[in-house]
BAMI-416469 format. One line per field, with one value per residue: x, y, z negated of N, C-alpha, C in turn; residue number from 0. Coordinates in steps of 0.1 Angstrom, whole numbers. Layout:
n.x: [X:...] $
n.y: [Y:...] $
n.z: [Z:...] $
ca.x: [X:...] $
ca.y: [Y:...] $
ca.z: [Z:...] $
c.x: [X:...] $
c.y: [Y:...] $
c.z: [Z:...] $
num: [NUM:...] $
***
This chain:
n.x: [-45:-70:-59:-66:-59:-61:-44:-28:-16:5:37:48:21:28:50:45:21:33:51:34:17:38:43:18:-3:-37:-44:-67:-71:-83:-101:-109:-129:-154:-156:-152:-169:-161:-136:-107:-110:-116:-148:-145:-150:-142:-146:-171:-184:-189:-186:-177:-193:-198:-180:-157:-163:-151:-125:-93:-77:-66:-52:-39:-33:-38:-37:-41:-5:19:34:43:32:13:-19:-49:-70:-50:-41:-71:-73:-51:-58:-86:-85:-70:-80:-112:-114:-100:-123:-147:-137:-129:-157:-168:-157:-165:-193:-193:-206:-184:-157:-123:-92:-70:-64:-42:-31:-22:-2:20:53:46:28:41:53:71:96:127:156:144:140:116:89:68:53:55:38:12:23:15:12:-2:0:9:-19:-36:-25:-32:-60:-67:-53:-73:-94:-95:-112:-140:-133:-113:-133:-147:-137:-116:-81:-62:-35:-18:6:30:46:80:106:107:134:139:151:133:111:97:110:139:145:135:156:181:185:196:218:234:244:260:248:234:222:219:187:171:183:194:192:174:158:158:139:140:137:143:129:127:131:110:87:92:85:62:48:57:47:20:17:24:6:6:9:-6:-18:1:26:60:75:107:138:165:181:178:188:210:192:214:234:226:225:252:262:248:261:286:283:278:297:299:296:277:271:258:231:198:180:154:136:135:122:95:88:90:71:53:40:32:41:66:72:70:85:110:108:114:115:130:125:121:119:107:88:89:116:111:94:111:119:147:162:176:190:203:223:220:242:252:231:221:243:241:217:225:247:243:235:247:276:268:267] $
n.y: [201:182:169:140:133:108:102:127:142:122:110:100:111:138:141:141:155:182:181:180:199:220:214:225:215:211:204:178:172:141:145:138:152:177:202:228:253:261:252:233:206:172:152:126:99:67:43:50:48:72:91:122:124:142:164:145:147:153:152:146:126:100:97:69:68:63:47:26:26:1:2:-2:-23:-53:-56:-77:-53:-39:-50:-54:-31:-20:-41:-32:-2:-1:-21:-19:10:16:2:19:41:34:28:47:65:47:53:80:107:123:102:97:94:81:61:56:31:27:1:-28:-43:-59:-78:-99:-121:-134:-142:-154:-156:-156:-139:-120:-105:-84:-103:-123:-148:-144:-139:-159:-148:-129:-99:-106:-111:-92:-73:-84:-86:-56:-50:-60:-47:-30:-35:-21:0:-6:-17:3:11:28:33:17:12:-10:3:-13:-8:-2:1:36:51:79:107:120:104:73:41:44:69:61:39:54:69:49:40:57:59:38:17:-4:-25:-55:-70:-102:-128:-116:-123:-117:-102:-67:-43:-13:21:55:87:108:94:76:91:105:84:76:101:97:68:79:96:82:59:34:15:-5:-22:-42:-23:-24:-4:2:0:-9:-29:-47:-54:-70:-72:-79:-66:-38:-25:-26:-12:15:18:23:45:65:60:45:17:-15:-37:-52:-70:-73:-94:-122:-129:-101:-89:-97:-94:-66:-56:-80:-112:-115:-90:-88:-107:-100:-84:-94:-108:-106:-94:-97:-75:-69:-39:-46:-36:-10:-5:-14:3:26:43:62:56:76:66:41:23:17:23:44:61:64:80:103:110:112:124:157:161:149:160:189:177] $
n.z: [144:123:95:71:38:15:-20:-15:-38:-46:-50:-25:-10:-11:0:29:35:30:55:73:75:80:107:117:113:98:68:48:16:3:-31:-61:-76:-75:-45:-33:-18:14:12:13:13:9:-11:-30:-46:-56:-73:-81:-58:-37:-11:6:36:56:49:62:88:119:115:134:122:100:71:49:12:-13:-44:-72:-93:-94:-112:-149:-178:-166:-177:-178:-175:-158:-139:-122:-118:-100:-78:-72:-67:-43:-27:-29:-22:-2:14:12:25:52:58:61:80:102:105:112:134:147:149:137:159:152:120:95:72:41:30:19:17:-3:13:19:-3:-27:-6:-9:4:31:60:76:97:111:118:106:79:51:21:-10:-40:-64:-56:-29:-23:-30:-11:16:12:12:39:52:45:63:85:92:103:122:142:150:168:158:159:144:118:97:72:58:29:16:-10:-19:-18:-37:-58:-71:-80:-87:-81:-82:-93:-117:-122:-131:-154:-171:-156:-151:-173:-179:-183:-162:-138:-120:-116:-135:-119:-94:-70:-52:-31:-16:-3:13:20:27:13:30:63:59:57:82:97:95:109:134:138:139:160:181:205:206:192:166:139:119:107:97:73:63:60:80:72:47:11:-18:-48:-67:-49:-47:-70:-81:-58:-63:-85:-77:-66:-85:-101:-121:-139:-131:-146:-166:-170:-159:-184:-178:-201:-212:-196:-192:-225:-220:-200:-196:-181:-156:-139:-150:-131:-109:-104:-103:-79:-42:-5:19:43:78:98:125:143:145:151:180:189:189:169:153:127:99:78:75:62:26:9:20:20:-9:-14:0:-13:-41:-44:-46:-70:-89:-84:-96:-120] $
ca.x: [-54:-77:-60:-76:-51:-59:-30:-21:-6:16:56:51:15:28:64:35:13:42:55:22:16:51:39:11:-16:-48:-45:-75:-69:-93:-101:-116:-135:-163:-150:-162:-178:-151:-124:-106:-106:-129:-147:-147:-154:-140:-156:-189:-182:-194:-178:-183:-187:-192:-163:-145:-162:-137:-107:-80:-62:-70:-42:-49:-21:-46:-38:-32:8:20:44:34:28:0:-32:-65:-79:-45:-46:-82:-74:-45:-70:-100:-83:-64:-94:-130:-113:-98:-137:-156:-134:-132:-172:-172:-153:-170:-203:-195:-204:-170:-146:-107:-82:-60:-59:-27:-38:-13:1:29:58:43:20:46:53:81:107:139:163:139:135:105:85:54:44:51:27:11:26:5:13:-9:4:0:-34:-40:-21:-36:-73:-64:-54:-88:-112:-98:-120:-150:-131:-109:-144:-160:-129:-104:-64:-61:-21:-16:22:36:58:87:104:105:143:141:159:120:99:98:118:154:144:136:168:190:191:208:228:242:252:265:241:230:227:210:175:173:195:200:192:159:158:151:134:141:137:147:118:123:131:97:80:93:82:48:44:61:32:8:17:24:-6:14:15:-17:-16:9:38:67:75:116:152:165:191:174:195:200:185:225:242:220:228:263:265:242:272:298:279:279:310:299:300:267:270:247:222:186:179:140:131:133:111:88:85:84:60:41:47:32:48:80:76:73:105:122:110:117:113:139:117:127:110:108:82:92:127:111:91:120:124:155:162:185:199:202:232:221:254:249:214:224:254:229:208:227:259:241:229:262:287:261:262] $
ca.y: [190:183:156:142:122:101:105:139:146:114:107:102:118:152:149:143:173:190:181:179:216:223:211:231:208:215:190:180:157:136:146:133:166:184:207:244:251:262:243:221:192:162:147:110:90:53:42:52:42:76:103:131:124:154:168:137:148:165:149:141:114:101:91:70:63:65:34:25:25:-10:1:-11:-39:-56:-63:-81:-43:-31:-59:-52:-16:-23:-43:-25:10:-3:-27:-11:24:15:1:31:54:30:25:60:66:38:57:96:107:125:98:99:83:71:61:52:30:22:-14:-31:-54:-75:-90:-114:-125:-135:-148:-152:-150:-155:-126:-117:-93:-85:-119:-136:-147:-135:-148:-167:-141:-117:-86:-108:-110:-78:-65:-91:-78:-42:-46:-68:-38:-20:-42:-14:12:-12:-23:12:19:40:30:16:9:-10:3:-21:0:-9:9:48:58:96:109:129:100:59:28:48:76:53:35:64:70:38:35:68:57:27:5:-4:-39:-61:-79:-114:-135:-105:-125:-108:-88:-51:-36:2:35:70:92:120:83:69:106:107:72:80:107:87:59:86:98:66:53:15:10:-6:-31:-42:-19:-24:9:-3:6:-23:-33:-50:-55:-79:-64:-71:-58:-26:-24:-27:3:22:18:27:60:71:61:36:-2:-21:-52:-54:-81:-72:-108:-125:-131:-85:-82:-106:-86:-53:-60:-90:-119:-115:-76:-93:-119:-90:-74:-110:-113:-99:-101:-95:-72:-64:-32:-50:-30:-1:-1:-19:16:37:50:62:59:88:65:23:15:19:33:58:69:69:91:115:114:113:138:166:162:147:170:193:172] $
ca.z: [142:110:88:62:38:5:-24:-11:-48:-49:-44:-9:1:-13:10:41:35:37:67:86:72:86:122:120:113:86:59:37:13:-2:-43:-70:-83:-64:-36:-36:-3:24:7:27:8:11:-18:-31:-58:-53:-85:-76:-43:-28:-5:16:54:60:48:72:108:131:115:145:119:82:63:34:8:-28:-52:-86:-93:-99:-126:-165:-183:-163:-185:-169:-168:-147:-120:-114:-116:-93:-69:-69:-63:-32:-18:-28:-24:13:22:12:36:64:63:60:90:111:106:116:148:157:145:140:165:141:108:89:60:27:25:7:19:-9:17:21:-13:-30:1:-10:18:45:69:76:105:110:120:92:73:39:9:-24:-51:-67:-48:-18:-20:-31:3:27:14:13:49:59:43:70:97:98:111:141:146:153:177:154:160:123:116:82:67:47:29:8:-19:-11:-21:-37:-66:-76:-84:-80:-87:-85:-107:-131:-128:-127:-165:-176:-142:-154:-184:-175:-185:-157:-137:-113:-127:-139:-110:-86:-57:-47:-21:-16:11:9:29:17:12:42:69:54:61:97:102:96:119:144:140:140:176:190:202:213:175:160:131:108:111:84:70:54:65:86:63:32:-1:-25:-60:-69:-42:-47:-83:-77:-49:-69:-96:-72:-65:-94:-104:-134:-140:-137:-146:-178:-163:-169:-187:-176:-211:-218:-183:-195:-231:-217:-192:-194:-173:-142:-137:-147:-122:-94:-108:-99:-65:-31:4:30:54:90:106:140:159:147:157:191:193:195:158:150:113:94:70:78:51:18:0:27:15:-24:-12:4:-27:-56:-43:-48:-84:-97:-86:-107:-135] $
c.x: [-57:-71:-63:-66:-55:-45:-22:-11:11:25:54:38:21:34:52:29:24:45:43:15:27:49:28:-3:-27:-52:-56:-78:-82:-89:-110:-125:-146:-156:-162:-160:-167:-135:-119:-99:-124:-133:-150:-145:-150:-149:-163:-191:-194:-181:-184:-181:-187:-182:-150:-149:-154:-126:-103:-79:-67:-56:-39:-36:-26:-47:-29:-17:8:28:37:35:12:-7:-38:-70:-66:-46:-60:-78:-65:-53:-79:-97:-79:-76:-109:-124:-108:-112:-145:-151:-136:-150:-178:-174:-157:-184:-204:-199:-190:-156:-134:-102:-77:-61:-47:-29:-27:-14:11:39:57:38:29:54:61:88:117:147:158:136:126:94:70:47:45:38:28:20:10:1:0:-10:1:-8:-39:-34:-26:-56:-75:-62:-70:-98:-107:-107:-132:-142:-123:-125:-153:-148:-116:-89:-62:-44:-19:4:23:50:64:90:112:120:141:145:142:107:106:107:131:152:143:149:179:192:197:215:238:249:259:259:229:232:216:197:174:189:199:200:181:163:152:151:131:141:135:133:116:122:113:84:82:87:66:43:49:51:20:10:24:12:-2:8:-3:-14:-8:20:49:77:93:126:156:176:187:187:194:202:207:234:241:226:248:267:255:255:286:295:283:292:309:297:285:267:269:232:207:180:158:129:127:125:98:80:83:73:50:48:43:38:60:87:76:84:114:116:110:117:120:131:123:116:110:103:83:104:126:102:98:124:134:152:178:195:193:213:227:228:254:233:219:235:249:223:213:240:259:241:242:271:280:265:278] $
c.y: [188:167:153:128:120:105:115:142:136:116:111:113:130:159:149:153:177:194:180:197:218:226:217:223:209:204:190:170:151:137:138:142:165:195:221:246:265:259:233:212:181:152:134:102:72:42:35:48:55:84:111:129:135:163:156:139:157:164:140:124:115:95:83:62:60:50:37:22:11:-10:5:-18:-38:-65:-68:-68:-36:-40:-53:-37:-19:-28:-34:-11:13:-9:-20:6:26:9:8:40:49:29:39:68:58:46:72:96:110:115:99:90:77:70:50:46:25:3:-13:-42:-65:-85:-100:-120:-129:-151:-152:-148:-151:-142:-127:-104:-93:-95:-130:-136:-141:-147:-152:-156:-134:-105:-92:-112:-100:-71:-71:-84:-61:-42:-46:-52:-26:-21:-29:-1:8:-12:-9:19:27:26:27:7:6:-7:-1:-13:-6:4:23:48:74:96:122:119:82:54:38:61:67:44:40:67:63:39:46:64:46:13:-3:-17:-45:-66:-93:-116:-124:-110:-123:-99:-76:-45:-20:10:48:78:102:105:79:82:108:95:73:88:103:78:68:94:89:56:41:11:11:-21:-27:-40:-17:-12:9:3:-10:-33:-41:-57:-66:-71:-65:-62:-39:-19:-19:-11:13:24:26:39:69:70:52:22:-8:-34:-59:-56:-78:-86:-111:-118:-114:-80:-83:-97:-71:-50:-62:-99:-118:-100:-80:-101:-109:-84:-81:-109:-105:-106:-91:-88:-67:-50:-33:-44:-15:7:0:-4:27:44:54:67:69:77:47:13:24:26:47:67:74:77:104:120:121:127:148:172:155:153:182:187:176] $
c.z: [127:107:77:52:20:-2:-19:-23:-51:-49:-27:-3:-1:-1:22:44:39:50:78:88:80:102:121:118:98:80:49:31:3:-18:-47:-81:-70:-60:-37:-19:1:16:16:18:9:-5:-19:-45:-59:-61:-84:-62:-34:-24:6:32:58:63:58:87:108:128:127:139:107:80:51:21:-4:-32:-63:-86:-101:-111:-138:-168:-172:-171:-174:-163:-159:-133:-116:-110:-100:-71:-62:-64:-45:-19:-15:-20:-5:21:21:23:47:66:71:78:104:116:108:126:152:145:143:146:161:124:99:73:53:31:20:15:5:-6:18:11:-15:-13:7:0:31:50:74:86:101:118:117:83:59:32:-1:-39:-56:-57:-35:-14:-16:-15:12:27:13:25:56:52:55:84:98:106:126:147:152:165:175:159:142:124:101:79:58:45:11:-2:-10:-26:-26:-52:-74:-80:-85:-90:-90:-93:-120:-138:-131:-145:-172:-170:-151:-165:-188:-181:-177:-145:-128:-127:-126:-128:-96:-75:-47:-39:-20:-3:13:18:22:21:28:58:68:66:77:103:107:110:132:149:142:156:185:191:206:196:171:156:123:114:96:81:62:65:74:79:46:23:-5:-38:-68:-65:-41:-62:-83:-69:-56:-85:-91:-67:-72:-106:-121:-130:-141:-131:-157:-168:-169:-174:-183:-192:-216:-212:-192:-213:-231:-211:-187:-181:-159:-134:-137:-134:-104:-93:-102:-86:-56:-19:13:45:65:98:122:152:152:152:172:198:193:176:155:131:109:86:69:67:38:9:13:23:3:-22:-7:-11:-38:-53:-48:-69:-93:-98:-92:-119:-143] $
num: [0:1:2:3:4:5:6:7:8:9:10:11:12:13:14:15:16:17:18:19:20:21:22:23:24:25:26:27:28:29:30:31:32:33:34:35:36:37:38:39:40:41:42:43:44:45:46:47:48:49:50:51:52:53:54:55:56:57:58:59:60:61:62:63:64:65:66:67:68:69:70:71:72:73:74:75:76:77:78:79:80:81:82:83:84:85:86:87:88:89:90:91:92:93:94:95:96:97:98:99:100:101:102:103:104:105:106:107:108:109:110:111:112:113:114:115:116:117:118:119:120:121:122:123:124:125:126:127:128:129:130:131:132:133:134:135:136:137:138:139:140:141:142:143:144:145:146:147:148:149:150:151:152:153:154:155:156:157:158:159:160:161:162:163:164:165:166:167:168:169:170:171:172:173:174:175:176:177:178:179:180:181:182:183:184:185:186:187:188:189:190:191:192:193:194:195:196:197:198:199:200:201:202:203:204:205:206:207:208:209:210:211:212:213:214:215:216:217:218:219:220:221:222:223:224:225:226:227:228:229:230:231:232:233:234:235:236:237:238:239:240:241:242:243:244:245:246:247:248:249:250:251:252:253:254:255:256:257:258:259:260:261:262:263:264:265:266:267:268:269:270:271:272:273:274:275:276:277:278:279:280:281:282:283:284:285:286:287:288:289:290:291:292:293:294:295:296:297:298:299:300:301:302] $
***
């Protein structure tokens, strides 16, 4: 089958190509260049707000994962960037896709378990509501631009997906060279929750929702065990065999940052993957110090 997937280069689209190549399926991811004729890639411009339909009839399945990375200090020009990559860039493909003749069954579009905005210890499915924040805006209208394509009939599945666990990219590479050195430590009050799933789990999940035709909407893409930002910190300490418990203080977010980036760093939401356990999923790795034991083993008894 012809899929056709946004953020092919990313963290996660890359591990997907993979595995969809693997299974035998003819991946063409959507670029940001012009496409040399029998290429199998599709071009698009979010921007400019054009793209090639052409290049999207006879895909099976779109996959769309393409958005600005929230990590930085956020300026005025990264929120909008942030925004506008995730919203305008998810309603140019869906229109796109609404208006082919041979449409795709399914499409699998990018969300965030930030639609439900800072929720301290409340647990939370996918039938809680959105949160107030910034992020959950931005995720509640990133899902809404996907109305032209339910509307023309496709299977459109938004995955709110939490942080992707891998030791090759993301939040835990980044934490991994203080941790290592033992300077390493929950953020502000450590009572935020983390909603995590290891990169290959995540990767299976997908293709799971993508041949499960039950599954349409908001399906939450996380491990069923969510953290708290200390408890994480802590067994991320006990992995690696160092002490972290050097407190990242508000006031150093806040100057690294900026304050509204900081203020995402502090908050968390305790997400439950309810209909995707209720669809049969089995997840690889459901305790946390069991995932970072996976991960990190290999590259430590190296080190």
């Amino acid at each position: 089958m012809k899929i056709v997937v946004s953020g092919a280069s990313g963290l996660l689209g890359s591990a997907v190509v993979k595995s969809l190549a693997l299974q035998g399926h003819a991946v063409a991811p959507l670029v940001r260049r012009p496409v040399a004729a029998g290429e199998p890639a599709v071009a698009w411009d979010p921007e400019r707000g054009t793209i090639d339909r052409a290049g999207l009839e006879g895909a099976g399945a779109v996959i769309h994962l393409a958005g600005e990375s929230v990590f930085g200090r956020w300026s005025a020009a990264k929120k909008r960037r942030i925004r506008d990559s995730r919203v305008q860039g998810t309603r140019l493909l869906c229109d796109a896709l609404a208006g082919l003749h041979r449409r795709p069954a399914v499409l699998l579009a990018a969300s965030a378990v930030g639609y439900y905005g800072d929720r301290g210890e409340e647990a939370v499915t996918e039938a809680s509501a959105p949160g107030e924040d910034f992020m959950a805006h931005v995720s509640r209208d990133w899902e809404a631009a996907t109305a032209p394509a339910t509307h023309a009939g496709i299977r459109v599945v938004n995955m709110r997906i939490g942080v992707v666990l891998t030791t090759t990219g993301g939040a835990l590479a980044k934490m991994l060279p203080a941790f290592r050195l033992g300077l390493g430590g929950p953020i502000g009050s450590g009572d935020q929750y983390l909603s995590w799933i290891v990169l290959d789990d995540i990767v299976n999940a997908m293709l799971h929702v993508l041949n499960n035709q039950q599954l349409v909407g908001p399906v939450n893409l996380t491990a069923p065990a969510p953290v708290t930002n200390r408890d994480f910190a802590r067994t991320l300490g006990r992995v690696l065999h160092r002490p972290a418990v050097i407190t990242v203080p508000v006031l150093a977010l806040r100057a690294l940052f900026g304050t509204d980036s900081a203020a995402l760093l502090q908050s968390g939401q305790r997400v439950l993957p309810a209909r995707l356990v209720a669809s049969g999923f089995g997840f690889a790795f459901k305790d946390v110090e069991q995932a970072l034991r996976s991960l990190l083993a290999p590259s430590e008894r190296a080190r």
